[in-house]
N, C-alpha and C positions, 0 to 999 in steps of 0.2 A: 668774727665772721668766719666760719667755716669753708676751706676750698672744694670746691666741688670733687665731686670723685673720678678718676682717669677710666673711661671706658675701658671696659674688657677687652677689647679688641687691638687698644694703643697698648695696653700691658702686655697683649702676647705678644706683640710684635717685638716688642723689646729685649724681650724674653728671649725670640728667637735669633734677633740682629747679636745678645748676648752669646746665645751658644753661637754664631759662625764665626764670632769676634775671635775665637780661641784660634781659631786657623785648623789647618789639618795634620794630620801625623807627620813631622821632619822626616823627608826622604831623601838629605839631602848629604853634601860630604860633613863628617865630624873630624873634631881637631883629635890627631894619634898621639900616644901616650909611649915608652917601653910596655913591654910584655909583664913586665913586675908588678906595675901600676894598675895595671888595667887588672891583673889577677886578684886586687880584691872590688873589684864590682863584680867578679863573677864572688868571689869569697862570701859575700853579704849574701846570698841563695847559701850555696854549699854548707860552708861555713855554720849557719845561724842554724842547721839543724842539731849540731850540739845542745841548743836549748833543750831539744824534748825525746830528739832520738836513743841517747840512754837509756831514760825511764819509758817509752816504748818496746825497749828492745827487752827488758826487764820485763816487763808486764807479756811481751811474746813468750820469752824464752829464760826467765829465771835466770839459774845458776848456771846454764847454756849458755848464755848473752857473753860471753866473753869468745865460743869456739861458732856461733854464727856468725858474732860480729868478726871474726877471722876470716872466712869462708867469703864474705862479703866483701872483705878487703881483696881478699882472690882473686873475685869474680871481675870488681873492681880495674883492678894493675892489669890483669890479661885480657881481660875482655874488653869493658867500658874504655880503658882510656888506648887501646891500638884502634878500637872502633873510630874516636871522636877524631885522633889523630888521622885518620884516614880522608874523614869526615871534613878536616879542616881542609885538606889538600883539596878536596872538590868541591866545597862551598865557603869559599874565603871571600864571599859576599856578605857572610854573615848570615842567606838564606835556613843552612841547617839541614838535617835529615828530612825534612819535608819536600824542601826543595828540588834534593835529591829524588827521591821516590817522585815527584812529577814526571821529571826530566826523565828517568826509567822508563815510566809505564806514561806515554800519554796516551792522550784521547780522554771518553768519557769515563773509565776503569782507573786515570790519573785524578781526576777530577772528583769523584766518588772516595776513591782512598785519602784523596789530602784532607777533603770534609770529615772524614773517619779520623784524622790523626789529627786535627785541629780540635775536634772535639777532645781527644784526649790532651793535648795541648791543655785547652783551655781548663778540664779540670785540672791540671798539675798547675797552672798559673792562678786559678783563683783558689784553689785549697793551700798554696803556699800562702798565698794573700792572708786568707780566713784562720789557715790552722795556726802562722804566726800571730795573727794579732789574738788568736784566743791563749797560744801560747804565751804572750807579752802580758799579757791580762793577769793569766795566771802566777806568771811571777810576779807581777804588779799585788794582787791581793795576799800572796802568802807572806809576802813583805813586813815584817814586825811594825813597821814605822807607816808603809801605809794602809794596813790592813783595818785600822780603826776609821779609814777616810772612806775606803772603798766595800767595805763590807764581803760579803759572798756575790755580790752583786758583776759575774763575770762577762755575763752576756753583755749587758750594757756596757762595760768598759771594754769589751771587744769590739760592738759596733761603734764606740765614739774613737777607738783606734783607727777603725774603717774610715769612718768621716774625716777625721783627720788628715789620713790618705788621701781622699779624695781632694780634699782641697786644696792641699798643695797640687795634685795632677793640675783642677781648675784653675791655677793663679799660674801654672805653667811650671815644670820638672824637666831640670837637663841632669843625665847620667852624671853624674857629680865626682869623679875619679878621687879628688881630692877627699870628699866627706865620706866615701865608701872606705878608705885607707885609714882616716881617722877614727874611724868605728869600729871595720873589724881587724886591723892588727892592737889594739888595747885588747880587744876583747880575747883574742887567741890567745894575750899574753897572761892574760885572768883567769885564764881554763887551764894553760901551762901549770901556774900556782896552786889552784884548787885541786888539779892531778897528781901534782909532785907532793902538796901535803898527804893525801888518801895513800898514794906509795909508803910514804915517811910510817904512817898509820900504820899499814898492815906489817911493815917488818918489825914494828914496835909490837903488832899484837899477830902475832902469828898462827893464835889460834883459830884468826878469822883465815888466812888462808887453809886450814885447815878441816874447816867447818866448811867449808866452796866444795875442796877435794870429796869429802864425806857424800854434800850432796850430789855429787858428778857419779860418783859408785852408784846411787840409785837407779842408772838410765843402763849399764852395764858396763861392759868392755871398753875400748879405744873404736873400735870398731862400728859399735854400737851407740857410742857417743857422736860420732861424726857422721853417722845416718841420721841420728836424732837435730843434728845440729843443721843437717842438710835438710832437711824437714823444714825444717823453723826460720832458717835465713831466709825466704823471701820475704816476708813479715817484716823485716829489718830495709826493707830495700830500698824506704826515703832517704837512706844513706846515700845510694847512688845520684839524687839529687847535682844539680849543676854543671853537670856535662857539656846540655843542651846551650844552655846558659853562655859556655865559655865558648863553644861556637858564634853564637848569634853577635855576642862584642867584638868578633874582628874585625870589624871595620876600624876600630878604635884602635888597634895593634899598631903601632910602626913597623914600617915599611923598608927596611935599611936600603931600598935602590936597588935591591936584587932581582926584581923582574923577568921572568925568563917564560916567554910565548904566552905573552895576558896572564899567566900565573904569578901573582907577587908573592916570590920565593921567601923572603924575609917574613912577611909576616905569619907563610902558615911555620915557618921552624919556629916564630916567635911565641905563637899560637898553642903549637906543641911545646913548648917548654914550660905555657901559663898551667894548660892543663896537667902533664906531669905535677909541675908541683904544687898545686893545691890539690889533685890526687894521694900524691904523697906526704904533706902534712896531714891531711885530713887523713887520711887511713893511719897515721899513726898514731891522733888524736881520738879514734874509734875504737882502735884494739883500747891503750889505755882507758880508755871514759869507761869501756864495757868492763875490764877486767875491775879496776876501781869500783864501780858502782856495785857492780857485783857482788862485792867483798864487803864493802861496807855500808850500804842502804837496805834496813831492813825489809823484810816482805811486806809487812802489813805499813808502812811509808810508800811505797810505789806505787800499791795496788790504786784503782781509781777512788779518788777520793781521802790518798794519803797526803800526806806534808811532799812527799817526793815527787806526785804523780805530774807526768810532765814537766818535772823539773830537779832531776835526780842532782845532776852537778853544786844547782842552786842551793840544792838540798843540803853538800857536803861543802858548800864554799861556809853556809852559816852556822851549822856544828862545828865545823872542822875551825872555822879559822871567826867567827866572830860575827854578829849584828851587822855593825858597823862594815866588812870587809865585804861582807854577804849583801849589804846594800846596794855598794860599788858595782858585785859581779851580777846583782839584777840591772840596776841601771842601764849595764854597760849592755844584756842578754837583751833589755827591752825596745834597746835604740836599735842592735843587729837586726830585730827579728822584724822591727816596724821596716827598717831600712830594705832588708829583705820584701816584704810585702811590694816597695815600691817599687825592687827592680823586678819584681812578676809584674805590675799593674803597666810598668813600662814594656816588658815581654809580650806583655797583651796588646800593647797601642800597635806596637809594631804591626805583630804577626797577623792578627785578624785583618788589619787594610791591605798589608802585603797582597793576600790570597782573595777573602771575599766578594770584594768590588771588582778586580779585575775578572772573576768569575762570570763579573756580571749576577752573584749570588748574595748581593747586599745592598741595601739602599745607600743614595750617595753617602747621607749625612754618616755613614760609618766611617768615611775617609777625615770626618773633622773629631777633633779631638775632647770637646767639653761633652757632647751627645754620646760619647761609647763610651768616657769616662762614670758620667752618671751609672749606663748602664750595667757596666762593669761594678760600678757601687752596691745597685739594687740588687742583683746576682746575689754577692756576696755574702746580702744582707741575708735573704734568702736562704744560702748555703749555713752561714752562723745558725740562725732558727732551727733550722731541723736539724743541725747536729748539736745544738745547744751549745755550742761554742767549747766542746770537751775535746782535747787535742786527743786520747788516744782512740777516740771514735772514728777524727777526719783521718789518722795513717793509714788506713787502709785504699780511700780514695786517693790519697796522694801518693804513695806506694805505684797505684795502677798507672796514675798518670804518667808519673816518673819513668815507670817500666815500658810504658807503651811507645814511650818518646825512645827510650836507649833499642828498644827491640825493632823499631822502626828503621833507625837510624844501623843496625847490625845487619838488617835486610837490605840495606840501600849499599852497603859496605860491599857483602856481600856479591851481591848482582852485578855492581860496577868491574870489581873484580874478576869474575866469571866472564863477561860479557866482555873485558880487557883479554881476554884466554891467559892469565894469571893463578891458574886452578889452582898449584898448591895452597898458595895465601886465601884463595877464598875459602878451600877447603878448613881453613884453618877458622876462617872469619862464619863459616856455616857451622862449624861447631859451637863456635860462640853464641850465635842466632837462637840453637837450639835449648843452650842452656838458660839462657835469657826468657827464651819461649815456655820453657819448663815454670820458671821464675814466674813470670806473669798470669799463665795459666794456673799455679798452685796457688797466688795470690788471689786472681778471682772468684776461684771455687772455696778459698778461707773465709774472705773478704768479698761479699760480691758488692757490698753498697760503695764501693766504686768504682766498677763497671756500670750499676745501674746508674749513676750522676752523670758518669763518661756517655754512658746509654741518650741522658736527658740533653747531652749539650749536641750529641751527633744528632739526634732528632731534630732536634733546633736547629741548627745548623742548615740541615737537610731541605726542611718544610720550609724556612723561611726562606732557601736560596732556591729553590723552588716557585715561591712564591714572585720572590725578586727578579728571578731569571726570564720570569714571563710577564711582570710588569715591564721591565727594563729592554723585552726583547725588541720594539720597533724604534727602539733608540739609530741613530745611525751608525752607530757601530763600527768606525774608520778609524784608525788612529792617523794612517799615512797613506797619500797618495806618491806613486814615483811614475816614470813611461821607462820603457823598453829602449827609447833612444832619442835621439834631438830629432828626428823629424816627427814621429807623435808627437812630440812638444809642441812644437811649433804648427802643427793641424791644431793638435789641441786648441792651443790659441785663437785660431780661426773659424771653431765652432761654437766661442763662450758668447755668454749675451745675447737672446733670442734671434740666433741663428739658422738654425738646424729646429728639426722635431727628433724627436728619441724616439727610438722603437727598441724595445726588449725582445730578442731572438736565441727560442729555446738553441737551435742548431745555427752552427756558425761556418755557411756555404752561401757560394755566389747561388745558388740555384732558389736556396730558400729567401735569400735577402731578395731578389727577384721576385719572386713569388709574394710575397709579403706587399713589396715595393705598389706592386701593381693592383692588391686588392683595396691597401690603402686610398691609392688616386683613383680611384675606380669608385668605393663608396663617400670617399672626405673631400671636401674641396678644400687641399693641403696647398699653403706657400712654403716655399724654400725646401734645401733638401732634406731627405731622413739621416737621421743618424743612427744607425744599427748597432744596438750593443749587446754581447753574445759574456757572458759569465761564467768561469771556472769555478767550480768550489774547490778549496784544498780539502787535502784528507782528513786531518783534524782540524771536524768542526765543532768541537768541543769550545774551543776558545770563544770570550764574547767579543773581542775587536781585534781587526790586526791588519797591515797594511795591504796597500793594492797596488799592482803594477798595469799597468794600461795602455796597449799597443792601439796607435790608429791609422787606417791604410783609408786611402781611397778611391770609392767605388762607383767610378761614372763620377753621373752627377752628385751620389750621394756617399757618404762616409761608413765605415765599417771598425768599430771599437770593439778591443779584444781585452776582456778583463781577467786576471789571474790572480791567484792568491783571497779571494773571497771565503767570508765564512757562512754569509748566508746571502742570499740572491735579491730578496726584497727589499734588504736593507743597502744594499751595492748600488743596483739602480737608483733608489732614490737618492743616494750619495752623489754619485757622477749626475743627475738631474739636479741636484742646487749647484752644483762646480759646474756645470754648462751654460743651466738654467735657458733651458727650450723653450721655444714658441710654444709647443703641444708635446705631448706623452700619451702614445698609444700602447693601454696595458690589455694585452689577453689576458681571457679567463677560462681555466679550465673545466669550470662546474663539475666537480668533486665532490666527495663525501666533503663537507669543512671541518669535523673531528677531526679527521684521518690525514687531513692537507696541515690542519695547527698542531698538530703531535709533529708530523714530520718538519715543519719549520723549526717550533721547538726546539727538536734535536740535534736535527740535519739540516737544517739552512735551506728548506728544499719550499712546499708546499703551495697555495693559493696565492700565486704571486701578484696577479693584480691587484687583487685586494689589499694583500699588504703593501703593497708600494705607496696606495690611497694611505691606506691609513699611516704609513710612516710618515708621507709627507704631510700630512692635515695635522698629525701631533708635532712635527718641525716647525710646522707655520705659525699654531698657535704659541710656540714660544720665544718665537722670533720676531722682531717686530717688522710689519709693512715697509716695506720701503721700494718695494719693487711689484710689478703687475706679475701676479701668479703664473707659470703654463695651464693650456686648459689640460685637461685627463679625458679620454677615450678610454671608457673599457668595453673591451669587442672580446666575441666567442673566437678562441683559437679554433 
C-alpha cells in the first residue's frame, strides 16, 4: 500500500524551517591564533594564485613575464603592502577598506560608493571562487592518471567543485586555521621543488637563458623593455590578490594585551608582520615562477588550449620531475585552489550582511546563511557558463576586482591621512592611489569583461537595495531607546499604558502645543492628557535605524516629548506610540503632492507623515500578535 504524497505546502515549509535552521552569519568573537598561523588562511587566497598566475602572466606578456612580474613585485612591497598596513591600523575590526571609505564620506555619497565597491568585492570573491575551481578542474584533467576518468569534460568538474563548496558552507564552515596550514605550507614547499628544479634546468641548458635574452632584444633597449613591461603589468595584477583578505582575518590575530585608547596595538603590529610576509614570500615565489616558466615552457604549451595553459608550474613539476611527482603537485594545487574558493565563499558570508541589511538595502533572509549560500552558488554557476570555465578568460574580471579593492583601500589611506594634516605621507600614499589608478584604468580598457561583471553585480546591488529599501522602509526602524536624564525616565514611566493621547508636533513651542491643545478639545471629546511629541532628524539620514534619546518635560496638564537623534519621523512616532501605547493618536495631514512627500521620506525621513505613521503601525500590528486594545488614529488637516 502506497503512502499518500505530502502536500506541497508541508514540503515548502520544510524547506523553509530548513534554510533558517542554518542560522545566520557568525558575528560574534572568534578563538585568536599568533600572526603566523593565521597567515596561511589568508595564504590559501594569495598563495593559490601560483596555480595559474604564471601561465597568465605568459599568455600576457611572453618573454616579458619575468620584468612585469618584477614591476609587480614593486608595485606590490611599496604600494599594496604600506597601504594594507596603514589599513590595518584603522580597521583592526577586520571591516577593511570599505569600511573605511564609509566612515570618510558618509551620508548617502557613503552609501552609493560602499554598493559600488561591494560590487566589486563581490566579483573578486566569486571569480576567485569560479576561476579556482575551473583552475582545480583544469589540473584535475590534464592529470595522466585522471584524465581517462574526467575527459575534456571541464565545465562539469568545475561546477561539481562548486557544489562541492556549497555543501560543506550548507552543513556549516568554520575558518579552519589548522586545515589552511596543512594545505598551503605542503603546497609552497612543492612549488619550492618544481622551481629549484626549472633553476637546476636552465644552468644545465643555458641556451634556454639565452634564447629569453634573444627574445628581449626584439622589444629594444632597457629602456624600451621596461615601458613595454610597464605596459603589460597590469594584466598580471591577480598577483596582487590577498591583501584585502589579510585585513578582514584580524579579528583572528592575537592580541598580546597591548591595547592603547580602544586600539589593540598588538594585533595591528601582528597584522603587519602577517602581511609583510606573505608579501614577501609570495613576491619571491613570483619573480622565480615567472623567470622559470619563462625560460622553460614552451609558446605553443601556454597558449590557450596548451598542456601549460593555466597551469604552467604543473606543467614543469610533470616534465621536470615525473607523473608520479606531478600527481602530488596537482593534488596538492587542487585542495589550495578549492580551499581558496572557500575562503572567498566565507569573504562573501561575511561582507555582504556586514553592509546590506543594515543598509536596510537587503532582505532579512540575507542575514541567514543557507539562502546567500545557495545564492552565491547559483551566481557562480552562472559566472562558470559564460566564461566556460577557461581560467585565462576569468583574469581579467578578477584582475579588476582585486584592483578596485587595493585602489579603494589606497584612497581611504589616502584621505585619512590628509584629513590627519599628515601631508607628507599622504602625499606619498596619493602617489601610490595614482599608480594603482593607472593600474586599473589600463586593465579596464584591455580587459573590460570585468568591469562589465563588476557593472552587473553594482546594478544588482543598486536595484535590489532599492527595491529593499523601500519595502523594508515602514519597518520601525529603532535600534535603541535612551532619556536625556532620570527625570524623563521616570515621566516617561508615567505616561505608558493608555495614559496620555500622542500628538505629533511639527514645531516644538509652548505657543504651538497650546494651540494644537485647544483645537484638539474643541473638536474631540478627548480624556486624559496629550502628549506632544516634537522630532529632530539627524543629519545623516542615510542610515536605516539608529538610536533615539527622548527628553520629557511637563506642560500644565499635559506632557511635552522632545525626540533627538531620529532618522525618519514616521517611523519615530510610531515607535514611541507602541513604547507608550496611547489612548488615541492624533496624525496631521498635509495633503501634498504623495510622489513628492514618498521620494522625500524615502530619502530624508521627511514626507506625508500621517500617513505613514498609519501605515507603519497597521504593518506592526499585523505581525504582532493581539494582546492589547489598539490606540484609536485621528487623521486631521494640519
Amino acid at each position: 500500500m502506497s503512502m499518500p504524497a505530502r502536500p506541497e505546502g508541508q514540503r515548502r515549509n520544510r524547506f523553509r524551517r530548513w534554510l533558517v535552521r542554518g542560522g545566520g552569519v557568525d558575528k560574534g568573537h572568534h578563538q585568536t591564533h599568533p600572526w603566523y598561523l593565521v597567515l596561511w588562511l589568508t595564504g590559501v587566497d594569495y598563495f593559490s594564485t601560483l596555480g595559474y598566475q604564471p601561465g597568465i602572466a605568459l599568455v600576457a606578456a611572453g618573454a616579458l613575464s619575468p620584468l612585469a612580474t618584477g614591476l609587480l613585485v614593486l608595485v606590490t612591497l611599496v604600494g599594496a603592502l604600506p597601504v594594507y598596513a596603514q589599513v590595518a591600523a584603522r580597521s583592526y575590526a577586520g571591516q577593511g577598506s570599505v569600511a573605511m571609505l564609509e566612515n570618510l564620506l558618509p551620508g548617502w555619497g557613503g552609501k552609493v560608493l560602499v554598493l559600488v565597491l561591494l560590487g566589486f568585492a563581490t566579483t573578486d570573491f566569486v571569480i576567485t571562487m569560479t576561476l579556482s575551481a575551473a583552475d582545480a578542474a583544469q589540473h584535475a584533467i590534464e592529470n595522466p592518471y585522471l584524465h581517462p576518468y574526467l575527459g575534456e569534460h571541464r565545465i562539469a568538474v568545475t561546477i561539481a567543485l562548486l557544489a562541492l563548496l556549497t555543501v560543506v558552507f550548507l552543513r556549516g564552515f568554520l575558518e579552519a586555521i589548522g586545515v589552511a596550514a596543512a594545505i598551503a605550507i605542503p603546497y609552497i614547499a612543492l612549488n619550492m621543488v618544481v622551481l629549484a628544479r626549472g633553476l637546476v634546468e636552465i644552468g644545465r641548458h643555458p641556451e634556454a637563458l639565452e634564447g629569453w635574452r634573444t627574445a628581449l632584444t626584439a622589444h629594444g633597449d632597457w629602456t624600451a623593455l621596461l615601458l613595454a613591461a610597464g605596459l603589460v603589468f597590469p594584466k598580471l595584477a591577480l598577483g596582487l590578490s590577498g591583501f584585502e583578505t589579510g585585513v578582514s582575518v584580524m579579528p583572528l590575530v592575537q592580541d598580546a594585551g597591548t591595547s592603547k585608547a580602544g586600539v589593540p596595538a598588538g594585533r595591528v603590529r601582528g597584522t603587519r608582520r602577517l602581511l609583510a610576509s606573505a608579501a614577501l614570500l609570495m613576491s619571491g615565489l613570483l619573480v622565480t615562477s615567472s623567470f622559470v616558466t619563462a625560460l622553460l615552457v614552451p609558446e605553443s604549451a601556454y597558449r590557450p588550449g596548451g598542456k601549460a595553459s593555466g597551469r604552467a608550474i604543473a606543467f614543469l613539476a610533470h616534465s621536470s620531475l615525473g607523473s608520479a611527482f606531478g600527481t602530488i603537485y596537482d593534488i596538492s594545487t587542487i585542495l589550495i585552489l578549492w580551499f581558496a574558493g572557500a575562503s572567498a565563499m566565507a569573504g562573501l558570508l561575511h561582507l555582504i550582511p556586514r553592509y546590506l541589511p543594515r543598509f536596510g538595502m537587503a532582505p532579512r533572509w540575507v542575514e541567514l546563511r543557507r539562502p546567500l549560500v545557495l545564492l552565491l552558488f547559483a551566481v557562480s554557476v552562472i559566472v562558470t557558463l559564460v566564461f566556460r570555465a577557461d581560467v585565462d578568460a576569468q583574469g581579467g574580471a578578477y584582475a579588476t576586482g582585486v584592483l578596485a579593492l587595493i585602489l579603494s583601500a589606497s584612497l581611504a589611506v589616502s584621505l585619512a591621512l590628509w584629513r590627519e594634516g599628515r601631508r607628507a605621507t599622504a602625499g606619498y600614499f596619493w602617489l601610490v592611489t595614482a599608480v594603482l589608478a593607472y593600474t586599473f584604468v589600463d586593465n579596464v580598457l584591455t580587459r573590460p569583461d570585468g568591469v562589465i561583471i563588476s557593472s552587473v553585480f553594482i546594478a544588482a546591488m543598486v536595484l535590489i537595495g532599492a527595491a529593499s529599501r523601500s519595502a523594508r522602509a515602514t519597518e520601525l526602524r529603532i535600534s535603541k531607546l535612551r532619556f536625556a536624564d532620570d527625570g524623563s525616565e521616570k515621566l516617561w514611566q508615567s505616561l505608558t499604558g493608555k495614559k496620555v493621547n500622542l500628538v505629533p508636533l511639527r514645531a516644538s513651542t509652548p505657543q504651538a502645543r497650546a494651540r494644537k491643545a485647544r483645537e484638539i478639545r474643541e473638536y474631540y471629546a478627548v480624556r486624559g492628557p496629550l502628549a506632544f511629541i516634537h522630532v529632530q532628524l539627524m543629519d545623516n539620514r542615510s542610515e536605516f535605524a539608529a538610536p533615539l534619546q527622548a527628553r520629557v518635560a511637563e506642560d500644565g496638564d499635559d506632557y511635552a516629548i522632545e525626540v533627538t537623534g531620529a532618522i525618519a519621523i514616521a517611523n519615530t512616532i510610531a515607535y514611541i506610540s507602541e513604547r507608550i501605547d496611547p489612548i488615541s493618536i492624533f496624525l496631521g495631514l498635509t495633503r501634498q503632492n504623495l510622489v513628492t512627500q514618498a521620494l522625500r521620506y524615502l530619502a530624508w525621513g521627511e514626507g506625508e507623515t500621517g500617513l505613514l505613521v498609519y501605515t507603519i503601525l497597521l504593518r506592526y500590528w499585523e505581525s504582532t500578535p493581539e494582546d492589547d486594545v489598539r490606540p484609536l488614529i485621528f487623521l486631521i488637516s494640519d
